[in-house]
N, C-alpha and C positions, 0 to 999 in steps of 0.2 A: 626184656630179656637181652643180655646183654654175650653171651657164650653159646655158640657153637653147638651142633647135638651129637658128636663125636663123641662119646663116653673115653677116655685112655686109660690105660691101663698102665703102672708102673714096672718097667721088668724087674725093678728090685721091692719088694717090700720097704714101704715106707712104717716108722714107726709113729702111732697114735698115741698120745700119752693119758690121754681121756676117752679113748676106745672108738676106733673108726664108727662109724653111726651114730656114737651120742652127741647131744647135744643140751643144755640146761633149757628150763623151762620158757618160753618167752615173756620176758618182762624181769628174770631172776637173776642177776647178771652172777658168774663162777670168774673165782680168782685163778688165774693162770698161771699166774709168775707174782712177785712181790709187787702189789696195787695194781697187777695190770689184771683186767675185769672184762669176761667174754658174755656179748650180751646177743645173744637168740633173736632175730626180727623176722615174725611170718611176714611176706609180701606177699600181695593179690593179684601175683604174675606167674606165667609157667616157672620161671625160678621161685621156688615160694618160699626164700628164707633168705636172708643175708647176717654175715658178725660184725656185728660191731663191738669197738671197744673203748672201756672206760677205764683210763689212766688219773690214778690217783694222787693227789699232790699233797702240801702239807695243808695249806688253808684252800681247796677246794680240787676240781677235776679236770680233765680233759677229755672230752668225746671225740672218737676216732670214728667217719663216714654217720651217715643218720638216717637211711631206711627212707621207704618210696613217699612220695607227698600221697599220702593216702587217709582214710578215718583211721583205719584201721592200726601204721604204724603210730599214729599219734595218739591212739589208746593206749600202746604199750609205754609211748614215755610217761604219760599219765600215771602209768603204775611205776616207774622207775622214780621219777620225782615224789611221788606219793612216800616210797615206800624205802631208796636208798640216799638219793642227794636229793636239792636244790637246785633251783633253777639258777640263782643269783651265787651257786658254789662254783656253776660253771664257768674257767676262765677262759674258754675257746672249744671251737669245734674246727678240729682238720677233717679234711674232705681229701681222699684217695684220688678222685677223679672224676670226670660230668655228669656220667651216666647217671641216671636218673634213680635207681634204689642206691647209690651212693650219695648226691647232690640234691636228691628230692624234698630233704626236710630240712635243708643247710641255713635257710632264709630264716625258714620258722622257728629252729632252736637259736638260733642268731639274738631274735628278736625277743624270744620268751625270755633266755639267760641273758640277754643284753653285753655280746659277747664279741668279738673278731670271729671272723673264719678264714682259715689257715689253706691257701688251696696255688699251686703253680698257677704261674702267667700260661702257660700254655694249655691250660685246662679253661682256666676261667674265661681265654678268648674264644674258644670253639664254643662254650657252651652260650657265651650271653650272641655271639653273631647268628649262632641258629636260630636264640628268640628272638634278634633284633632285624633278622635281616627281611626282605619285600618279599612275601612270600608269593606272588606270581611269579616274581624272578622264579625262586623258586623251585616252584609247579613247572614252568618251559623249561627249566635243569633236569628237573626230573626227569620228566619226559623224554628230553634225548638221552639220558642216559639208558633209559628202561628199553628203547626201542632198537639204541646200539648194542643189548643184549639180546633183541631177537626177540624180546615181547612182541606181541597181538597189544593192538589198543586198548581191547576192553580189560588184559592185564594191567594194564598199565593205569587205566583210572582207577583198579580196584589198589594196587600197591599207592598210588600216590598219597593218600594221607598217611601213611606210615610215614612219609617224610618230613609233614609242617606241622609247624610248633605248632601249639594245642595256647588257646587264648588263656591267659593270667593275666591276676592283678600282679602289677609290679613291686608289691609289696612281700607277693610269693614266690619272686625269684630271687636268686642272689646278686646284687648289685656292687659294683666297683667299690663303692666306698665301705662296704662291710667288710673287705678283704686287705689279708696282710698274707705279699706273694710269698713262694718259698720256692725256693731252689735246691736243684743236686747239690749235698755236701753243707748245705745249711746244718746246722741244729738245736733242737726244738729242747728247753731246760724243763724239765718235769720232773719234781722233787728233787732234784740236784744231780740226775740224770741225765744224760745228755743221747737224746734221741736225733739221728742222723739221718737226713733226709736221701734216699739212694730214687733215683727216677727211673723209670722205665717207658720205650715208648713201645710201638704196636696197636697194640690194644687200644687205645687212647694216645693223646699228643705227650704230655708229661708225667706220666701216670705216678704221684708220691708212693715208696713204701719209707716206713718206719722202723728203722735199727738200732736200739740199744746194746751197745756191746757189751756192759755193764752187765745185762740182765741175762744173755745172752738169747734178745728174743727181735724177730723182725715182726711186724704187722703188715703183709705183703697185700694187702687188697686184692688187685685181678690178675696181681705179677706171677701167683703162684697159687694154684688152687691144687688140691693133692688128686683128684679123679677127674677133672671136666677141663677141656683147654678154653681160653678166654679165646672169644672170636677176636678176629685180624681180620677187618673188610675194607675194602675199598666203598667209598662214598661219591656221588655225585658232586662233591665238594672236592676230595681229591682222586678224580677218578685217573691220576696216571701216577701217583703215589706209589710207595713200595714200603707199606707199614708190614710186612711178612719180615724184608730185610731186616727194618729195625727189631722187631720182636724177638728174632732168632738172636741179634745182636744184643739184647737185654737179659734172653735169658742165659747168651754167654757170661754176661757181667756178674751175674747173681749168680752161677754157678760158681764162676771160680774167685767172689768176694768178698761172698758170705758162707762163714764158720757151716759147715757140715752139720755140726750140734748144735745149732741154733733153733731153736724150737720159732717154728712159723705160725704165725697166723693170719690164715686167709680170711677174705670177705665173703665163702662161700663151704660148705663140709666140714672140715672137723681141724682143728692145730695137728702137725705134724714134726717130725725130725726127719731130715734126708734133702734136702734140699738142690744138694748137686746131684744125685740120679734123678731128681724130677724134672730138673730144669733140659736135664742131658733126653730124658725120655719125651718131652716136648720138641724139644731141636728134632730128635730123631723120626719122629712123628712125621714133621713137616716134612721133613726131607723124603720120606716115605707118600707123602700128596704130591709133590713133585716130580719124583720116580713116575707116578701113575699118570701124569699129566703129560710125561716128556713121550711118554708112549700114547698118548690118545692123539697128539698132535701131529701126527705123522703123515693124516690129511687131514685139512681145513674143520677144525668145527669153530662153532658158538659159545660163547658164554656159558648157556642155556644147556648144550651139549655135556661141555669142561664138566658142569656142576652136577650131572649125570654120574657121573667118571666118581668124582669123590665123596658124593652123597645121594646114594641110590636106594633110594627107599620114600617113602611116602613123608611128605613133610608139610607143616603145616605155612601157612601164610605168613608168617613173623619168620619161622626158619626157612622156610623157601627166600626169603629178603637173605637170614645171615647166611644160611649158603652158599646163595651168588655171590657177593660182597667177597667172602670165604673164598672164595672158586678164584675170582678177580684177583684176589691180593696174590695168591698164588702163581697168574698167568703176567699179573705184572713183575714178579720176584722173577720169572725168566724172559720176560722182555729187556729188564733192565741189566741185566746179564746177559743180551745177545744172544742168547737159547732160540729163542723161538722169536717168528714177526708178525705182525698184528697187519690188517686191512680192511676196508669194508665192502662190501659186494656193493649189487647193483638197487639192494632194497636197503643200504643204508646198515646193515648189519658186522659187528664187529666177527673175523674171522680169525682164527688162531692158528700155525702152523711152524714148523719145527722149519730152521734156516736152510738153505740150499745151497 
């Protein structure tokens, strides 16, 4: 799971051109726009669904993101191969970003269509150093990180596998040599279309969306989802980061870059039109977690405390992780800005408190 459990809400209606809630069959993929094809993928995670899309060329396709390494999503290409293209039609798979119901089948369509995958340098290095790096290093990262939050140790053993890579053959991951990098401002030629690669960070280090202006259609992955905001966390990897900054600074860019009528499609809920009040209604969001945070720190709390403050309610293990993370990005967004100073007590714990 890769988003936040904020539900937001847009103050302006957004409009759904295929009807907020629906969605096509999984496995059935519906035409959106002239050859561009939204394809349904149940996931076997509290997100239980992600879109992908299948962009059509003259002599064969393009697959846009590929659903989680699971049985289950590799039944539905089963019936997509079966039943609309070829695997040998496929000229590439671009990949949005690492996360794993985006990145998780990237190796394996690679391999079946015997194809490139399309993915930034700065996607491709966070995600192969996670599986590649020592994982006791690790596990002792972890650890101070979890404890300079004010965890209990036995918190702390029960979170630490959520942090290490999970054993594979290296045949199932995606490796250097399958990839051809792609940059802001690149574009990607798809039936003599010219698809324009716009990046976003936050959420991820380089995160691709996809713009034809031709069509007048973006493929926005996690840049833009019309109901749920993409989590922004701080990691043990960059735990003094300010990925809040950047994100707020992405969805300036996409507000004011991309055409108002450009009909979006995200990697999550339904295509939409509206694009700058959504992006404007996320800015405004955050900035509304940081109002609340600039008043909790008025004496010393924790982490642990902060994540009280913005998400108060019963959360499970996975979002008790993006919370904190959530919580962090937010308390570093006013560190870095001189807002508030950071120190730790006498047990080692990080403390947060408004400047004096």
């Amino acid at each position: 799971m890769t988003h936040n459990s904020r539900n937001t809400r847009p103050t302006e209606p957004l409009d759904y051109p295929f009807k907020r809630g629906w969605s096509p069959e999984p496995g059935v993929p519906f035409e959106v726009a002239d050859g561009v094809f939204w394809l349904r993928m149940p996931l076997p995670i509290a997100l239980d669904h992600i879109n992908l899309w299948l962009l059509k060329e003259h002599d064969g396709w393009t697959i846009v993101d590929s659903g989680y390494d699971s049985d289950l999503c590799k039944s539905v290409w089963d019936q997509v191969f079966d039943t609309m293209l070829a695997p040998n039609d496929v000229k590439r798979v671009i990949v949005t970003h690492f996360h794993p119901d985006h990145i998780g089948l990237a190796a394996w369509l690679a391999a079946r269509c015997d194809c490139p995958i399309l993915i930034s340098k700065g996607e491709f290095e966070l995600y192969h150093s996670i599986h590649t790096r020592d994982q006791s290093q690790v596990a002792s990262m972890v650890n101070d990180y979890l404890q300079e939050l004010g965890y209990e140790q036995d918190v702390v053993e029960r979170f630490l596998p959520f942090f290490l890579s999970e054993e594979k053959p290296k045949s199932d991951r995606v490796q250097p040599e399958q990839c051809v990098f792609i940059q802001e401002a690149d574009a990607v030629l798809i039936r003599d279309r010219s698809w324009q690669v716009v990046t976003g960070n936050g959420h991820s280090p380089e995160h691709s969306c996809l713009y034809c202006a031709e069509l007048g259609v973006m493929i926005s992955g996690d840049q833009a989802i019309p109901r749920i905001s993409s989590n922004v966390s701080v990691y043990p990897a960059n735990r003094h980061a300010d990925p809040l900054g950047d994100w707020i600074t992405s969805c300036e860019k996409l507000r004011d870059s991309i055409p108002n009528d450009t009909l979006i499609l995200p990697s999550h809920q339904e295509p939409f039109y509206g694009i700058a009040q959504r992006m404007q209604h996320l800015i405004d969001d955050h900035h509304e977690q940081l109002n609340e945070l600039r008043l909790a720190v008025q004496a010393p709390i924790s982490a642990i405390q902060a994540r009280s403050v913005l998400f108060n309610r019963k959360l499970s293990q996975v979002d008790t992780l993006l919370a904190t993370g959530e919580t962090l990005a937010h308390l570093n967004f006013l560190l870095h800005r001189n807002e508030i100073a950071m120190q730790l007590n006498q047990q080692g714990v990080a403390l947060y408190a408004e400047r004096h």
